[in-house]
gemmi code that builds the backbone of each chain (N, CA, C; Angstrom):
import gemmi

chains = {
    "A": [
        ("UNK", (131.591, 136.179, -24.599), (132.430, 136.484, -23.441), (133.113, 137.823, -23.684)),
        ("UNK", (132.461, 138.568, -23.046), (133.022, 140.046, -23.322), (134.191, 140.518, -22.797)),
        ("UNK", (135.415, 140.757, -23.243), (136.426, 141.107, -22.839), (137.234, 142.567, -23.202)),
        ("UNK", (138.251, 143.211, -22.354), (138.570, 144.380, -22.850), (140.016, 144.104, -23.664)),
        ("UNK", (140.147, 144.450, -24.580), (141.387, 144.337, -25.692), (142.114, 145.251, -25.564)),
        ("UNK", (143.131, 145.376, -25.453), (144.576, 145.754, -25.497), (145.642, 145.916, -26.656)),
        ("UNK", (145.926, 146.617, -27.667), (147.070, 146.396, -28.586), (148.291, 147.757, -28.483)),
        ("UNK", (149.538, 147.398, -28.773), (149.885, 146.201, -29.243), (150.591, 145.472, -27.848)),
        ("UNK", (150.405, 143.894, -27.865), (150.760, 143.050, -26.554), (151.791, 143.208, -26.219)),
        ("UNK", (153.034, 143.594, -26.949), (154.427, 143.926, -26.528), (154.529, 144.911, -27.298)),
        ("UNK", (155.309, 146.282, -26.814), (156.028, 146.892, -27.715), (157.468, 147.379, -27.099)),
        ("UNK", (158.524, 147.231, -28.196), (160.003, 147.616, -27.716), (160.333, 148.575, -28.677)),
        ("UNK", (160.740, 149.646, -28.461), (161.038, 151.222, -28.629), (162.563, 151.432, -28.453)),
        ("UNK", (162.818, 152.692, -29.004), (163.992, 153.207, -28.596), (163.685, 154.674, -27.544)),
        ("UNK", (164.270, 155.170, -26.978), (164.186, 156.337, -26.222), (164.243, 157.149, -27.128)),
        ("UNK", (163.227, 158.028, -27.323), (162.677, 159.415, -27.835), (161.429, 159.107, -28.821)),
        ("UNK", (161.247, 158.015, -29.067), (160.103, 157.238, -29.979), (158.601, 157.858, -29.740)),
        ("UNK", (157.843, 158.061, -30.607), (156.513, 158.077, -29.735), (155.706, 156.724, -29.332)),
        ("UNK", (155.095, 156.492, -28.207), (154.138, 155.355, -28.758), (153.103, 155.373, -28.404)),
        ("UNK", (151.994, 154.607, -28.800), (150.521, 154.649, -29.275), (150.164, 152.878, -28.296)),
        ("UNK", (149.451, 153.118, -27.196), (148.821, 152.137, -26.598), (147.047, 152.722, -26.745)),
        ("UNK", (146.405, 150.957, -27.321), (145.170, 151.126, -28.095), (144.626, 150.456, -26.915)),
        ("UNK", (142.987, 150.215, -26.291), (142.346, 149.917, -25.769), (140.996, 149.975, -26.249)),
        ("UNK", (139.998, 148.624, -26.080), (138.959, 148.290, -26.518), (138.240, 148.191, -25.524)),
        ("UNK", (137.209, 148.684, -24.329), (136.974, 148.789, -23.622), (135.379, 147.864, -23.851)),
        ("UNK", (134.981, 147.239, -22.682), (133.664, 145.912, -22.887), (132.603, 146.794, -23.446)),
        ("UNK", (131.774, 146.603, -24.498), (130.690, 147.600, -24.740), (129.916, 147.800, -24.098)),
        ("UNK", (129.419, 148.794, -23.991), (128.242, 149.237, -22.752), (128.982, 149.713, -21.477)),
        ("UNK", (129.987, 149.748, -21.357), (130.905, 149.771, -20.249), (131.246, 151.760, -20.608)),
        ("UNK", (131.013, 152.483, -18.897), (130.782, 153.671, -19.638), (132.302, 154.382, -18.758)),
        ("UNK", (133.142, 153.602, -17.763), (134.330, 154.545, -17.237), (135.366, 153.488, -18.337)),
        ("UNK", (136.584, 153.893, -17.880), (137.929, 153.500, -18.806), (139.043, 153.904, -18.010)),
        ("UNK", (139.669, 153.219, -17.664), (140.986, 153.242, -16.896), (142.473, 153.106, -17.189)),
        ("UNK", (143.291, 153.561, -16.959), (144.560, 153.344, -17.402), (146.187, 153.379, -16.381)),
        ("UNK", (146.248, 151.568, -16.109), (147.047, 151.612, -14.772), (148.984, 151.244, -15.526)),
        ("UNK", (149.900, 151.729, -14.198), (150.748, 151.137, -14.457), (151.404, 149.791, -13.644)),
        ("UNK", (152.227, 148.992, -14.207), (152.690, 148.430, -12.950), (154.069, 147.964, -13.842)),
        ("UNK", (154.927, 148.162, -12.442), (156.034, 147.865, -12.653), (156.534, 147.439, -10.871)),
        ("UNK", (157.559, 147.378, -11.224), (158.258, 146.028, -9.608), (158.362, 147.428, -8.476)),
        ("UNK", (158.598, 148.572, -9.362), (159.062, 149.230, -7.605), (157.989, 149.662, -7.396)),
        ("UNK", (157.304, 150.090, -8.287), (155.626, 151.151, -7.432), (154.533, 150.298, -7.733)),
        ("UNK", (154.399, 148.783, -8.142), (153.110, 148.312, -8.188), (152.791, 148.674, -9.417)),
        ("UNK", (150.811, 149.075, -8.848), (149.977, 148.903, -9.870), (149.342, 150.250, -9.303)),
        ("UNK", (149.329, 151.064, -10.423), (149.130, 153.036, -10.260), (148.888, 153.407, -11.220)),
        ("UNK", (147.522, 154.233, -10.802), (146.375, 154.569, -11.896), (147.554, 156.237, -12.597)),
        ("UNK", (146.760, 156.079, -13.874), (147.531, 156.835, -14.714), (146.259, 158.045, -15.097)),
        ("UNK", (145.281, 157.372, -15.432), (144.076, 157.913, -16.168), (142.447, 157.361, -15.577)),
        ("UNK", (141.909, 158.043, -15.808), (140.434, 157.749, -15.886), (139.490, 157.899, -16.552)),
        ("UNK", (138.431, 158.166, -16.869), (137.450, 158.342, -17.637), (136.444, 157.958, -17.131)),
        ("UNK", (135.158, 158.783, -17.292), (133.814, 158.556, -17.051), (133.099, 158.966, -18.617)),
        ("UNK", (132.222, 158.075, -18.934), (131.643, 158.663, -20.677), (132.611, 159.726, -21.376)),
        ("UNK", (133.511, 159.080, -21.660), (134.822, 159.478, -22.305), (135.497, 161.004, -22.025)),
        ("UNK", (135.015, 161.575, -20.374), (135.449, 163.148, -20.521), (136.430, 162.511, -18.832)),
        ("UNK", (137.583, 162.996, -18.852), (138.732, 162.862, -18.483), (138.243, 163.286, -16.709)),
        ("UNK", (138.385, 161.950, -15.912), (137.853, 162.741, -14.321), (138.956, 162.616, -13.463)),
        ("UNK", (140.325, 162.206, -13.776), (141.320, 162.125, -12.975), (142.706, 161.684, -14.126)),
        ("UNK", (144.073, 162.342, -14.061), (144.690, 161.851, -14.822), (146.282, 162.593, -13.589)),
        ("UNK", (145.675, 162.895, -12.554), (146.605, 163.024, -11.697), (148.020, 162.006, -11.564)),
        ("UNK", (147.876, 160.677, -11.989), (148.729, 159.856, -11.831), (149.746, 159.934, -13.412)),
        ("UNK", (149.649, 161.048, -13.879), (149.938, 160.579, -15.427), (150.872, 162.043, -15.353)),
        ("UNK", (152.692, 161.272, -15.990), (153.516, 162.541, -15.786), (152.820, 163.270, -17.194)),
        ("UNK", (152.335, 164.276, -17.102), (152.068, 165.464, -17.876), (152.523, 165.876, -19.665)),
        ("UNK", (153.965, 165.845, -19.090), (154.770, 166.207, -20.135), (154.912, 165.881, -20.897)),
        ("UNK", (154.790, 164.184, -21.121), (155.057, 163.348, -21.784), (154.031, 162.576, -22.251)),
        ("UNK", (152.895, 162.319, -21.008), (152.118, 161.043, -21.687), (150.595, 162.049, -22.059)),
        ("UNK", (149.820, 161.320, -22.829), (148.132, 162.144, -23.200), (147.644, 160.606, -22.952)),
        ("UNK", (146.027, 160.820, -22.455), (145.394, 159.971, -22.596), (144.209, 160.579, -23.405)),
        ("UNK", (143.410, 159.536, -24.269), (142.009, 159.868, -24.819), (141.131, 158.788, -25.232)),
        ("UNK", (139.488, 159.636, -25.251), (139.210, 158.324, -25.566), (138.220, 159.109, -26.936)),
        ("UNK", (138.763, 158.859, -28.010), (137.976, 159.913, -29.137), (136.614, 158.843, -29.648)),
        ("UNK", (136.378, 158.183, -28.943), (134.841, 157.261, -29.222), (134.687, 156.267, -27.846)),
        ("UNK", (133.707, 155.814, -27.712), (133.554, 155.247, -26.422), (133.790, 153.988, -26.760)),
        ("UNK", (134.319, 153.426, -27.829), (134.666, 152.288, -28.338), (136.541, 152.005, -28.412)),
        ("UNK", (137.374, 153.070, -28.211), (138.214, 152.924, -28.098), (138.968, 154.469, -27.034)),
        ("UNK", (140.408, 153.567, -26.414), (140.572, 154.626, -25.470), (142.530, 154.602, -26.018)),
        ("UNK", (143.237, 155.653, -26.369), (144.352, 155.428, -26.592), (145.712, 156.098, -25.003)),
        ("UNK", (146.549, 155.716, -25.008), (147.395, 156.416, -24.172), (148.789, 156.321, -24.811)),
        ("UNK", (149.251, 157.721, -25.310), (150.302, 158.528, -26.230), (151.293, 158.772, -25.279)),
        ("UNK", (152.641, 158.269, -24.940), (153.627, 158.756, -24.415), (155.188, 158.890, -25.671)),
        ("UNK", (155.172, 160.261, -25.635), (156.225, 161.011, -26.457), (156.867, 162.098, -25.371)),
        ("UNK", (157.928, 161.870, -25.606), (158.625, 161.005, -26.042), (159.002, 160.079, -24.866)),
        ("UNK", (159.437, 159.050, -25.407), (159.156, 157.761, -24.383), (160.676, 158.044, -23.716)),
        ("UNK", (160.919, 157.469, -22.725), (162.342, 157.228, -21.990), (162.137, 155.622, -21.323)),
        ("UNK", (163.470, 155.181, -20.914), (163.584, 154.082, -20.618), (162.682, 153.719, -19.344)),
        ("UNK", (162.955, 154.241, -18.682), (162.182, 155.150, -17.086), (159.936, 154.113, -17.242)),
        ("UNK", (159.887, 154.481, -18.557), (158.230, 154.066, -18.905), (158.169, 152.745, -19.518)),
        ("UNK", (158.779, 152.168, -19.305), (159.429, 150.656, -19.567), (158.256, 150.135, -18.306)),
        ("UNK", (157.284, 149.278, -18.767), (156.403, 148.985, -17.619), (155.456, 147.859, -18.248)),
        ("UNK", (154.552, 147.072, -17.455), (153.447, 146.962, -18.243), (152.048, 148.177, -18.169)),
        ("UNK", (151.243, 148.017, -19.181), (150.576, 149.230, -19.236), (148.863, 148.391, -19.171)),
        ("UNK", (147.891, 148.526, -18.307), (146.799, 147.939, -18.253), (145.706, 148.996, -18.631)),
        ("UNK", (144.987, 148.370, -19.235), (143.678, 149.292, -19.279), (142.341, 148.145, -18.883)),
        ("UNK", (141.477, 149.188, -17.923), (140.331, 148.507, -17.702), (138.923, 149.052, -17.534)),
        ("UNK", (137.945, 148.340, -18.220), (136.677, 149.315, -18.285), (135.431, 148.638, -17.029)),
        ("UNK", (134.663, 149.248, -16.727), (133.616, 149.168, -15.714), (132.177, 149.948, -15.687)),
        ("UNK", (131.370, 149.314, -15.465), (130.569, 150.421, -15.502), (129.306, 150.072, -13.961)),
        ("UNK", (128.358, 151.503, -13.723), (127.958, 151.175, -12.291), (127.089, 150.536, -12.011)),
        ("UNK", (126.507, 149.989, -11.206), (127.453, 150.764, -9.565), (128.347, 149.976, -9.225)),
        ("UNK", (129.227, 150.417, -8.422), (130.767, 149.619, -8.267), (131.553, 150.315, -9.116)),
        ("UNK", (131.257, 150.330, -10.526), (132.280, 150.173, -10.998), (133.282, 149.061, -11.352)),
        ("UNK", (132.732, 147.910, -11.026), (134.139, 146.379, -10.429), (134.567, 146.743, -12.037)),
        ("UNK", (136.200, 146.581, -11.843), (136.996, 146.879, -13.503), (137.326, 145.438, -14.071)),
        ("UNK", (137.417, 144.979, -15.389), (137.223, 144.099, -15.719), (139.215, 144.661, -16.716)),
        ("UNK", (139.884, 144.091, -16.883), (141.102, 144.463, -17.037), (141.400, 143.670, -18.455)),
        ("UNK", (142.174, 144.376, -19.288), (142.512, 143.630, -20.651), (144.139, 143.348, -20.343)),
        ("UNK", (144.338, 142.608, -21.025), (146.268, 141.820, -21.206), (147.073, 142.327, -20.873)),
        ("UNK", (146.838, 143.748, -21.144), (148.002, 144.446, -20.976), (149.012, 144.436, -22.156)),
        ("UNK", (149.717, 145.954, -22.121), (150.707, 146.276, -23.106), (152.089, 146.104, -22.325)),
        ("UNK", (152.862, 144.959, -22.535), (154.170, 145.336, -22.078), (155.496, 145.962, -23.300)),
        ("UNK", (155.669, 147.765, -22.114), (156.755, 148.181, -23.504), (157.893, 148.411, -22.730)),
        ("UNK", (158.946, 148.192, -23.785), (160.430, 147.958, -23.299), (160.980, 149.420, -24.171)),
        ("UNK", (161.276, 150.291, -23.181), (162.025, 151.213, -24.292), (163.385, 151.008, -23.915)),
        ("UNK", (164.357, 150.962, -25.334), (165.470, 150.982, -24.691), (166.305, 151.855, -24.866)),
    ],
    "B": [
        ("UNK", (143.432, 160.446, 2.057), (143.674, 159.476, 1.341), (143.622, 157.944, 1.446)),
        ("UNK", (143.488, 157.129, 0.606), (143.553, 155.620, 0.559), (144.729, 154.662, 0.706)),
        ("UNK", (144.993, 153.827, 1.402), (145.493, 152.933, 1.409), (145.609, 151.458, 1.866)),
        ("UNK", (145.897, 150.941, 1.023), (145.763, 149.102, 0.792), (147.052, 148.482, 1.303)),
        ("UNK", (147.020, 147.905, 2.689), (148.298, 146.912, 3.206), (147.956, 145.612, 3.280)),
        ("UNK", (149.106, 144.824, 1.973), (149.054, 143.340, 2.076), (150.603, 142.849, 2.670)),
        ("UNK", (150.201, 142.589, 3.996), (151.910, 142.743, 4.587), (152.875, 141.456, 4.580)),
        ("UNK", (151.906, 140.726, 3.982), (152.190, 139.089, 3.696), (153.045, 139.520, 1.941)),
        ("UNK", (154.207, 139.335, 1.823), (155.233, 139.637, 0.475), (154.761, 138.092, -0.184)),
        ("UNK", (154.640, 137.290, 0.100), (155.152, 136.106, -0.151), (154.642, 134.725, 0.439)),
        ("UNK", (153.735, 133.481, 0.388), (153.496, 132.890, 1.217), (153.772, 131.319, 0.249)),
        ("UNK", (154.399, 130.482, 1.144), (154.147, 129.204, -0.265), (153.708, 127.797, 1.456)),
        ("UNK", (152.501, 127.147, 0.219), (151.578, 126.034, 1.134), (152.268, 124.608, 0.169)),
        ("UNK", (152.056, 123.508, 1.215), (151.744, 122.667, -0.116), (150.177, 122.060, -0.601)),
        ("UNK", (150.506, 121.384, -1.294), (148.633, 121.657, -2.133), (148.206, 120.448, -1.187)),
        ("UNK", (146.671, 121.130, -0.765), (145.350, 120.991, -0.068), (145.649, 121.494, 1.745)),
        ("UNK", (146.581, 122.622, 1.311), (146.816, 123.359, 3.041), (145.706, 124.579, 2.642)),
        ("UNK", (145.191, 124.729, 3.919), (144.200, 126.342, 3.349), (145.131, 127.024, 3.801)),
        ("UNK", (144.789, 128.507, 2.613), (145.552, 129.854, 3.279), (145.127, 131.129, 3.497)),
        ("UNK", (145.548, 132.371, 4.348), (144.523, 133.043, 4.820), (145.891, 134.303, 3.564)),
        ("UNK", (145.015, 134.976, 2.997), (146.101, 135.912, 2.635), (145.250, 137.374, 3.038)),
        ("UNK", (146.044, 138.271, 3.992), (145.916, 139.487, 4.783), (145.184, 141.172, 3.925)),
        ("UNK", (144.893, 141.755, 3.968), (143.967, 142.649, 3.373), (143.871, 143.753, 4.493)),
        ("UNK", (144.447, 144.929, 4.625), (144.083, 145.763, 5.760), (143.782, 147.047, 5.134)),
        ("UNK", (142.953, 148.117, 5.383), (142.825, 149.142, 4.429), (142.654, 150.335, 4.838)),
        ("UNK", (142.547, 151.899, 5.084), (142.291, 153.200, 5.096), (141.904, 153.788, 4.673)),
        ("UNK", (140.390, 154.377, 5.276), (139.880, 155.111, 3.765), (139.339, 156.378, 5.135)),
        ("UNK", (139.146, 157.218, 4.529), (137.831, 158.178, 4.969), (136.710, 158.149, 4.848)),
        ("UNK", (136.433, 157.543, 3.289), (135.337, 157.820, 3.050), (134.140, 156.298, 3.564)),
        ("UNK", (132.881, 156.903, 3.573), (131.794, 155.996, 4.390), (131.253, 155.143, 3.229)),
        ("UNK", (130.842, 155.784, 1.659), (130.847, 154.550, 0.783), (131.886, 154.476, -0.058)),
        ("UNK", (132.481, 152.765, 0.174), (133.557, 152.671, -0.817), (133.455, 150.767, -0.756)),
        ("UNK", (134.369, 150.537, -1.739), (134.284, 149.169, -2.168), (135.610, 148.554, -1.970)),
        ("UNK", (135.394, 146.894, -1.732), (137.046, 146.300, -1.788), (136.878, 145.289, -2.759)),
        ("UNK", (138.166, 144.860, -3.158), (138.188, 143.965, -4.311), (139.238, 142.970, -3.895)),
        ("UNK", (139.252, 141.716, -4.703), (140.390, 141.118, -4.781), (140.602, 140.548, -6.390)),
        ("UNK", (141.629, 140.585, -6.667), (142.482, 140.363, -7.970), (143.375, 139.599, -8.483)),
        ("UNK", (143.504, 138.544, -8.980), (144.503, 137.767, -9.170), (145.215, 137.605, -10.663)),
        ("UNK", (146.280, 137.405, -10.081), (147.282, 137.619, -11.157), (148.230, 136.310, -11.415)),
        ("UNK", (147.910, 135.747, -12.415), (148.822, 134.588, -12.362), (150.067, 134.582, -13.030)),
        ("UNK", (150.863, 133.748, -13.127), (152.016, 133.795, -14.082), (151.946, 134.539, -15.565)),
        ("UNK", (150.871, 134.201, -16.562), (150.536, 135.096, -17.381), (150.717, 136.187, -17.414)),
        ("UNK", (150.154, 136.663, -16.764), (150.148, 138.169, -16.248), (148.783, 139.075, -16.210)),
        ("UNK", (147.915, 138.173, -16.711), (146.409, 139.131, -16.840), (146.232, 139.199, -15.735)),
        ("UNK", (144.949, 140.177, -15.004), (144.422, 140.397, -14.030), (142.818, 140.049, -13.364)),
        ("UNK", (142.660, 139.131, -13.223), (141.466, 138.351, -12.885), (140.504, 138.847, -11.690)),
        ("UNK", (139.203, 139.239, -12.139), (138.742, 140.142, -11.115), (138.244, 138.978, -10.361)),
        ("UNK", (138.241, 138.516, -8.805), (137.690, 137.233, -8.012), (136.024, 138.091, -6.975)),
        ("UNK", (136.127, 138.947, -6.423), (135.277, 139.620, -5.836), (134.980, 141.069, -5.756)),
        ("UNK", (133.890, 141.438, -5.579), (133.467, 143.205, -4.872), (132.673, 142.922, -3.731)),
        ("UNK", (133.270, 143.872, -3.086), (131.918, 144.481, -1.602), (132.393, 145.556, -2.171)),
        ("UNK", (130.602, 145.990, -1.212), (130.726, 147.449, -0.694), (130.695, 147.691, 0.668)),
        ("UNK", (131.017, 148.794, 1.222), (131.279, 149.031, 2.628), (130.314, 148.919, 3.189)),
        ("UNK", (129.110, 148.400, 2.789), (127.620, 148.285, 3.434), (127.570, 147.204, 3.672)),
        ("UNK", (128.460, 146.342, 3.066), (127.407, 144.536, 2.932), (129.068, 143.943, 3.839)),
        ("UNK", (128.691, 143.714, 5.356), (129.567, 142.848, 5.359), (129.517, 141.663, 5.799)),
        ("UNK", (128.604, 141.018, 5.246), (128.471, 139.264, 4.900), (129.648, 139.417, 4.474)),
        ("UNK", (129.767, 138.067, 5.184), (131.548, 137.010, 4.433), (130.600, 136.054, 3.211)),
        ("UNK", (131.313, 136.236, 2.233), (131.226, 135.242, 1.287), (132.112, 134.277, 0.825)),
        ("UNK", (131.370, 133.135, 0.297), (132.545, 132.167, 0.032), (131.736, 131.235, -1.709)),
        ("UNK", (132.945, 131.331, -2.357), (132.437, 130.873, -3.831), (133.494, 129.833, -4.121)),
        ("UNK", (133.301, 128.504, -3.537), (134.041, 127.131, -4.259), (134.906, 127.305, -2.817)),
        ("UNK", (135.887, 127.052, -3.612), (137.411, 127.138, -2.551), (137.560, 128.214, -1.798)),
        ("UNK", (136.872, 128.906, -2.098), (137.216, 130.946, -1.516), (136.125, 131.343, -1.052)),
        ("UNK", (136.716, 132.165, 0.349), (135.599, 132.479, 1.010), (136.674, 134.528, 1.306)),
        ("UNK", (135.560, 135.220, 1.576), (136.447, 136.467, 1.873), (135.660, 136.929, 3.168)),
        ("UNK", (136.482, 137.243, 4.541), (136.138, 137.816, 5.621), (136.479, 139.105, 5.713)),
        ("UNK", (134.775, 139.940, 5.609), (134.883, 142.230, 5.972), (134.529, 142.191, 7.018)),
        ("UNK", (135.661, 142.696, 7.612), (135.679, 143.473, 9.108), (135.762, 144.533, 8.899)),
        ("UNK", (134.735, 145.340, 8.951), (134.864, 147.127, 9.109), (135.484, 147.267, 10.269)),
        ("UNK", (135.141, 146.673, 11.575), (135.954, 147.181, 13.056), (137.620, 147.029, 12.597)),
        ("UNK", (138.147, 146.221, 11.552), (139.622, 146.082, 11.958), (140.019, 146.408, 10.381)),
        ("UNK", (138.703, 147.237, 9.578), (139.365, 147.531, 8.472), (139.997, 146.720, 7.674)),
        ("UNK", (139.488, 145.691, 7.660), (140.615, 144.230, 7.000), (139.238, 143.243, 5.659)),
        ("UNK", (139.737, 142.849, 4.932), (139.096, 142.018, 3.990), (139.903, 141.113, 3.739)),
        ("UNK", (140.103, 140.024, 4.555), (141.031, 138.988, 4.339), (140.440, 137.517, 3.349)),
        ("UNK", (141.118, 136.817, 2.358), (140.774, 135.754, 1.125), (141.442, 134.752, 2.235)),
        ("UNK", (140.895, 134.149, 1.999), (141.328, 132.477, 2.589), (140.664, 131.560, 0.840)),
        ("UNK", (141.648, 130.729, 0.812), (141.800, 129.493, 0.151), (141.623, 128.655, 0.777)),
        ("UNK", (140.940, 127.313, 0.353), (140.483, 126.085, 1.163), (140.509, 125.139, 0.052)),
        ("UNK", (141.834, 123.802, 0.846), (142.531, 122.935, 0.250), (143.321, 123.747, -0.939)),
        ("UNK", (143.841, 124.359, -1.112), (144.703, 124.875, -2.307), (145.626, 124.226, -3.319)),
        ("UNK", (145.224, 124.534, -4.212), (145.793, 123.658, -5.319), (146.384, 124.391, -6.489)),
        ("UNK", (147.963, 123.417, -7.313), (148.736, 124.552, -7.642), (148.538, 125.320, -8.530)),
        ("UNK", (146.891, 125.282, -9.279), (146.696, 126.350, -10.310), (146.081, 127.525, -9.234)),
        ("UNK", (146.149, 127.674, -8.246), (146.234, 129.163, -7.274), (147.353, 129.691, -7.050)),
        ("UNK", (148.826, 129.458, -7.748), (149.714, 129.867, -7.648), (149.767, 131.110, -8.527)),
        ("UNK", (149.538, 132.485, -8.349), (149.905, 133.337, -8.468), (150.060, 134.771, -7.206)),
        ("UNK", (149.896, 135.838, -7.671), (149.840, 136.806, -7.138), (148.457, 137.804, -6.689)),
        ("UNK", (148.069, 138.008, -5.924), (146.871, 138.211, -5.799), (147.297, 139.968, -4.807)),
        ("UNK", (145.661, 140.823, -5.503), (145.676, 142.455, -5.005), (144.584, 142.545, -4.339)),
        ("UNK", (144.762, 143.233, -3.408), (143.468, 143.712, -2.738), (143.340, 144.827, -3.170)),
        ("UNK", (142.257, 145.507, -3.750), (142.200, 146.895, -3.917), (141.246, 147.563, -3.042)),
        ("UNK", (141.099, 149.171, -3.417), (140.151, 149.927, -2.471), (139.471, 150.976, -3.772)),
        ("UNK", (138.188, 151.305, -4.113), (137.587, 152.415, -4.725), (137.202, 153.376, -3.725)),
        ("UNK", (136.781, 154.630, -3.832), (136.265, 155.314, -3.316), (134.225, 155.479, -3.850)),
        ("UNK", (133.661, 156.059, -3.613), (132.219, 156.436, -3.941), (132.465, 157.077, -5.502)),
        ("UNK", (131.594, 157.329, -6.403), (131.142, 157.923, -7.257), (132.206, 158.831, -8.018)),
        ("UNK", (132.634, 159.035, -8.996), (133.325, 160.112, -9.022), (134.999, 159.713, -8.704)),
        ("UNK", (135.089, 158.551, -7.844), (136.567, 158.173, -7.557), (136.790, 156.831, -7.517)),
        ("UNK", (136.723, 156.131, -8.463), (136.393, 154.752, -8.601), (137.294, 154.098, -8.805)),
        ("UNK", (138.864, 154.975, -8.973), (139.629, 154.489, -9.606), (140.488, 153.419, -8.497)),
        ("UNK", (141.509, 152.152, -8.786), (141.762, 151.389, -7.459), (142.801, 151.848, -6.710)),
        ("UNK", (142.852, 152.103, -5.758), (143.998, 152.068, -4.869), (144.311, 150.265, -4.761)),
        ("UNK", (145.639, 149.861, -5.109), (145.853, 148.697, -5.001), (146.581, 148.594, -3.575)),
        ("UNK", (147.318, 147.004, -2.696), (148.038, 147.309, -2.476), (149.167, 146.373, -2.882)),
        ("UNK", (150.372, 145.858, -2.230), (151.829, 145.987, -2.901), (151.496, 144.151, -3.427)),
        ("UNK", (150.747, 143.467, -3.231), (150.259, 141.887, -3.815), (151.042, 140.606, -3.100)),
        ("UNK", (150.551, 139.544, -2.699), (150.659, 138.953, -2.125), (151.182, 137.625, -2.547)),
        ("UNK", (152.144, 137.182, -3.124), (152.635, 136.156, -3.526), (152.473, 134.586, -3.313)),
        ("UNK", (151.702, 133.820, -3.779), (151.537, 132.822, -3.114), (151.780, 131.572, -4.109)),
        ("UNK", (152.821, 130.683, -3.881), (153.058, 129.617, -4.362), (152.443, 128.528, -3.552)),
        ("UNK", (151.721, 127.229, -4.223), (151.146, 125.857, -3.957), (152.315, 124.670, -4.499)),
        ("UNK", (152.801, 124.091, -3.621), (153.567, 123.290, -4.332), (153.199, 121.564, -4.002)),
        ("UNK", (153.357, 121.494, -5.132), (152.479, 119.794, -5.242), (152.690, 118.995, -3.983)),
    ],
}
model = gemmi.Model(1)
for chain_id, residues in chains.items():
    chain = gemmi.Chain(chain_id)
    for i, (resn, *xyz) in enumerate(residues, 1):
        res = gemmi.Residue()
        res.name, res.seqid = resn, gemmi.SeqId(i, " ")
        for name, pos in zip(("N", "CA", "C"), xyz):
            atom = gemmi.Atom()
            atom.name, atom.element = name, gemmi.Element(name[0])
            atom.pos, atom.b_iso = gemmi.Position(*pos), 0.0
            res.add_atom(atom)
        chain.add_residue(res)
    model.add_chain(chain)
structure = gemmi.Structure()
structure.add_model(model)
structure.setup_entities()
């Protein structure tokens, strides 16, 4: 049962911290996604990926967060320095075509405080 | 641009009422796909269906059936007899074609079954 993995399942931070969200994306699976959701704006894409080269990251504040995926076996998303503000859960989900349909892992919920 | 209206916040049945939960959408583009998603108390995200903007047979798998209306832009989930492990939150999303796959969700539809 192929599933996409997520670590770490919770993380709680202080404001200015860096942190490191890991993603295991289904093998064979060739896009990679990276959503947020929280209560006031939902669920809002951050990142994308097609065979690990970056095709949209419009949803992702700049300054602060990186996404990558340095093997097609894993995809990370780096927000330094963190603020309370990115306190969210953090989803990642992989797919591959046609469709695309995304298959979604646990999710990272981080609490910065 | 895309957008996904689930204008239903909130709906609670008691168990074995069917329910229709609302799906309305905006796109430009001519190929694109809809989804539905459920989210239960847990919190994972459970993929339930895909179309594409080509196929609009209604389908129905067990309890769930989903009605595409391209004329009214709508992909509405109905539940039949509902029961209270369907108590969560459920998304309709929208992809675009090739190249833009990523989901436009919209705001999720709350639905409690109570015994």
């Amino acid at each position: 049962d192929a599933r996409v993995t997520q670590t770490p399942r919770d993380k709680v931070t202080e404001m200015g911290q860096e942190v490191t969200m890991r993603c295991q994306p289904i093998l064979g699976h060739n896009t990679v996604f990276w959503y947020r959701q929280t209560m006031m704006q939902g669920l809002e894409l951050l990142a994308y990926f097609r065979n690990r080269a970056p095709l949209d990251d419009s949803g992702m504040p700049k300054d602060r967060f990186s996404a990558e995926m340095p093997d097609a076996t894993l995809a990370t998303l780096k927000i330094q320095p963190s603020e309370p503000r990115d306190s969210a859960v953090y989803f990642c989900a992989s797919g591959s075509p046609p469709g695309d349909t995304q298959y979604f892992g646990p999710g990272t919920r981080l609490t910065v405080l | 641009a895309q957008k996904v209206t689930q204008a239903q916040t909130e709906i609670s049945v008691v168990e074995k009422e069917d329910v229709t939960l609302d799906c309305v959408y905006e796109t430009r583009d001519t190929t694109y796909y809809l989804f539905w998603y459920k989210q239960p108390p847990s919190g994972e995200l459970v993929f339930l269906i895909r179309r594409n903007s080509f196929d609009e047979q209604n389908e129905i798998s067990g309890r769930y059936s989903w009605n595409f209306q391209k004329s009214t832009s709508s992909f509405n989930f109905t539940i039949t007899a509902s029961q209270v492990v369907d108590s969560a939150v459920y998304f309709c999303a929208l992809s675009g074609p090739m190249g833009r796959r990523a989901l436009t969700f919209g705001s999720g539809t709350r639905l409690q079954v109570q015994p």
